[in-house]
C-alpha positions in Angstrom: 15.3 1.3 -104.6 18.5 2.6 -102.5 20.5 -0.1 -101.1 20.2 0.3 -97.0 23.2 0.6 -94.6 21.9 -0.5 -91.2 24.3 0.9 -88.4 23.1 -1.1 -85.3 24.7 0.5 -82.3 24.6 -1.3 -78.7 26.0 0.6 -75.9 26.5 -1.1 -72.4 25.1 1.3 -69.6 25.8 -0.8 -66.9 27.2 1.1 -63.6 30.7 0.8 -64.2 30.7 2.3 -67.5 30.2 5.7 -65.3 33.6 6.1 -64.9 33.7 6.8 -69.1 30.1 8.4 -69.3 31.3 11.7 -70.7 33.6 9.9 -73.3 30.9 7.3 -74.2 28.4 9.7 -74.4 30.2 12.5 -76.6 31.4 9.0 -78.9 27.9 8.2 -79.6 27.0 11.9 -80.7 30.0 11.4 -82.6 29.3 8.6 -84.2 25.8 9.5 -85.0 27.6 12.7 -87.1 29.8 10.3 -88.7 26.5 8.1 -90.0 24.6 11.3 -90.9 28.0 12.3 -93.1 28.1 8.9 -94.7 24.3 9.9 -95.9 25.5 13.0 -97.5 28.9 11.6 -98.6 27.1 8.5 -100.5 23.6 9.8 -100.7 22.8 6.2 -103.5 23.0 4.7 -100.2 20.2 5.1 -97.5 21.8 4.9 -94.0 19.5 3.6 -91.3 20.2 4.0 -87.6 19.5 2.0 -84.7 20.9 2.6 -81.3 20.4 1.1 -78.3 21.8 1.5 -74.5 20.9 -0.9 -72.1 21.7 -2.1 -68.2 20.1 -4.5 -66.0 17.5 -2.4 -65.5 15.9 -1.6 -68.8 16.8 -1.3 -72.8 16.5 1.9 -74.4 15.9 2.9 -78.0 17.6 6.1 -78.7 16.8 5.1 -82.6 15.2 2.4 -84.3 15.4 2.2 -87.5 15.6 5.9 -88.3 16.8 7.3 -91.6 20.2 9.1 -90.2 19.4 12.7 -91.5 16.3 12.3 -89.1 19.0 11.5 -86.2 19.8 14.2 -83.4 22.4 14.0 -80.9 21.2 12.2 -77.8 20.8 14.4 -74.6 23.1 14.5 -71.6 20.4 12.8 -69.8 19.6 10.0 -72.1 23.1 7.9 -70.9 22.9 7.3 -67.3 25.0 4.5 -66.3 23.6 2.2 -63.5 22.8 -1.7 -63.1 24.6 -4.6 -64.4 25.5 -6.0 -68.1 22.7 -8.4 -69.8 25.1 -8.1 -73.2 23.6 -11.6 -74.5 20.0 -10.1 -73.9 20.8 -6.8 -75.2 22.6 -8.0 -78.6 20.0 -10.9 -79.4 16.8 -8.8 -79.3 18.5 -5.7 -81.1 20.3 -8.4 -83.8 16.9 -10.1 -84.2 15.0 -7.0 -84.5 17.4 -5.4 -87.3 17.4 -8.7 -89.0 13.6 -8.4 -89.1 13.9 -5.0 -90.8 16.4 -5.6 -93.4 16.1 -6.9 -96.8 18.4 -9.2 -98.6 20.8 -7.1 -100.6 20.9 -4.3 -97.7 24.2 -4.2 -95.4 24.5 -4.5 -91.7 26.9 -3.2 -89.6 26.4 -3.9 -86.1 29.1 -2.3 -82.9 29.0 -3.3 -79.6 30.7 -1.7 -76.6 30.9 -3.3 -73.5 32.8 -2.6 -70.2 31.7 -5.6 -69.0 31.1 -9.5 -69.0 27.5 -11.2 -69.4 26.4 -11.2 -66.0 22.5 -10.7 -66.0 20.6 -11.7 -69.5 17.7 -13.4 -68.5 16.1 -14.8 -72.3 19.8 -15.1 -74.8 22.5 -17.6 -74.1 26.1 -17.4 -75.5 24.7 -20.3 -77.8 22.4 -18.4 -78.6 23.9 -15.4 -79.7 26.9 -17.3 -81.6 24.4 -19.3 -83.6 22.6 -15.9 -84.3 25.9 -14.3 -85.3 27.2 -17.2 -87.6 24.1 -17.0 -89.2 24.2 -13.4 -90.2 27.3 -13.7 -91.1 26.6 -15.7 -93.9 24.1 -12.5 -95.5 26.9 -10.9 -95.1 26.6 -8.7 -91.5 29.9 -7.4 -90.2 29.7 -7.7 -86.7 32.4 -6.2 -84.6 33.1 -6.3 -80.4 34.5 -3.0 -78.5 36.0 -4.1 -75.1 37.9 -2.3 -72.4 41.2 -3.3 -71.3 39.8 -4.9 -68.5 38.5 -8.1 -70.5 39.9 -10.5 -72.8 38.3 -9.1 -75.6 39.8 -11.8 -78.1 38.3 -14.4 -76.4 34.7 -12.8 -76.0 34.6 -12.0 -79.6 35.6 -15.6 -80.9 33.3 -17.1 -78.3 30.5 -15.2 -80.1 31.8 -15.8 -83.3 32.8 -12.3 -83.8 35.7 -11.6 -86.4 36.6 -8.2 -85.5 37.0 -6.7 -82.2 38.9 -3.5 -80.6 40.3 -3.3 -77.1 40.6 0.1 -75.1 42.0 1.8 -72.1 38.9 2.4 -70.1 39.9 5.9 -69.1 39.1 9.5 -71.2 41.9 9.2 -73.8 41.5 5.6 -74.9 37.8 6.0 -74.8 38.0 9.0 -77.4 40.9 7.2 -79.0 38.6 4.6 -79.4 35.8 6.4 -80.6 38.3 8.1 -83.3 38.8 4.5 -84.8 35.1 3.3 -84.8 34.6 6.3 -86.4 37.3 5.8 -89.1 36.9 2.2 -89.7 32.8 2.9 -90.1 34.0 5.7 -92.7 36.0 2.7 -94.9 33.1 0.5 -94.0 31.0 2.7 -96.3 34.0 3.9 -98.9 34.2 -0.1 -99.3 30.8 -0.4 -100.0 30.2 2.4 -102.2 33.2 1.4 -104.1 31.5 -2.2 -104.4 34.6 -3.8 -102.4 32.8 -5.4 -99.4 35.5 -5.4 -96.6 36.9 -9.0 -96.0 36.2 -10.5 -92.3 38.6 -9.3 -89.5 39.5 -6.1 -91.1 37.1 -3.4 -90.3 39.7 -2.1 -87.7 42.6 -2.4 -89.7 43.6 0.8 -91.7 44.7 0.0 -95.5 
């Protein structure tokens, strides 16, 4: 049986990341390219994709779970920023629901990318979601936290117990910049694994 990659992707599409819709929606496309190229690049793997856009007003599942050569790029209507930023909500049930669908052995990559604070979750606390996170750790999950320049991204990753975490101009060049490096560090993500050399905690961003 093929060892599963899960790429879990959660996207904040709160209002104010409308100021970087076009940039966050062509990175998404972008990165869903560079998951369907790791399937083809290290085809003994089977690369899984979930991704997931939310706001305060609903969560939506672009993918779930979907073997990435059955992956399209999303539609210019499928990422409509509007509403507020329930990121606790958001990660716990998408965490919790990946969790459910993996096996032990398989590896879990999860991204999130926020222009925002928790203002609005409703079911997950910060406890919550740390607890979850240390947890997962432990099998192994890399977890890593995409903020805008806006935020003290240090401190919102080590609140969740998050080891790596990227911080980016919110405007169209560091957006794409950013993209550019989720995109490489997810490449060495893979190389690592295929290579058997799990990457060590805090250095998914860091080139070799």
């Amino acid at each position: 049986m093929k060892q599963k990659v899960f790429n879990l992707i959660i996207v904040d599409e709160s209002g104010s990341m409308g100021v970087i819709q076009k940039q966050a929606f062509s990175g998404m496309n972008e990165t869903l390219q560079t998951v369907r190229l790791m399937q083809q690049q290290y085809p003994e793997k089977e690369q899984r994709v979930s991704l997931v856009t939310f706001d305060s007003e609903h969560t939506k599942w672009h993918y779930d779970n979907t073997p990435a050569s059955q992956t399209k790029d999303l539609a210019w209507t499928d990422y409509q920023p509007c509403g507020c930023t329930p990121l606790y909500d958001a990660m716990g049930m998408a965490m919790s629901k990946v969790n459910a669908q993996a096996d032990k052995g398989d590896s879990v990559l999860v991204t999130v990318i926020t222009d925002g604070e928790e203002n609005a979750s409703r079911e997950w606390t910060l406890k919550m979601v740390r607890q979850f996170i240390e947890k997962q750790k432990e099998q192994g999950w890399t977890v890593a936290l995409i903020g805008t320049d806006n935020l003290d991204v240090e401190s919102m990753a080590h609140s969740m117990a998050i080891d790596d975490h990227l911080k980016f101009a919110e405007d169209a060049e560091g957006t794409s910049a950013m993209f550019a490096c989720e995109r490489k560090s997810r490449m060495r993500f893979n190389a690592c694994l295929a290579a058997a050399m799990p990457m060590k905690k805090g250095n998914f961003f860091k080139e070799e």
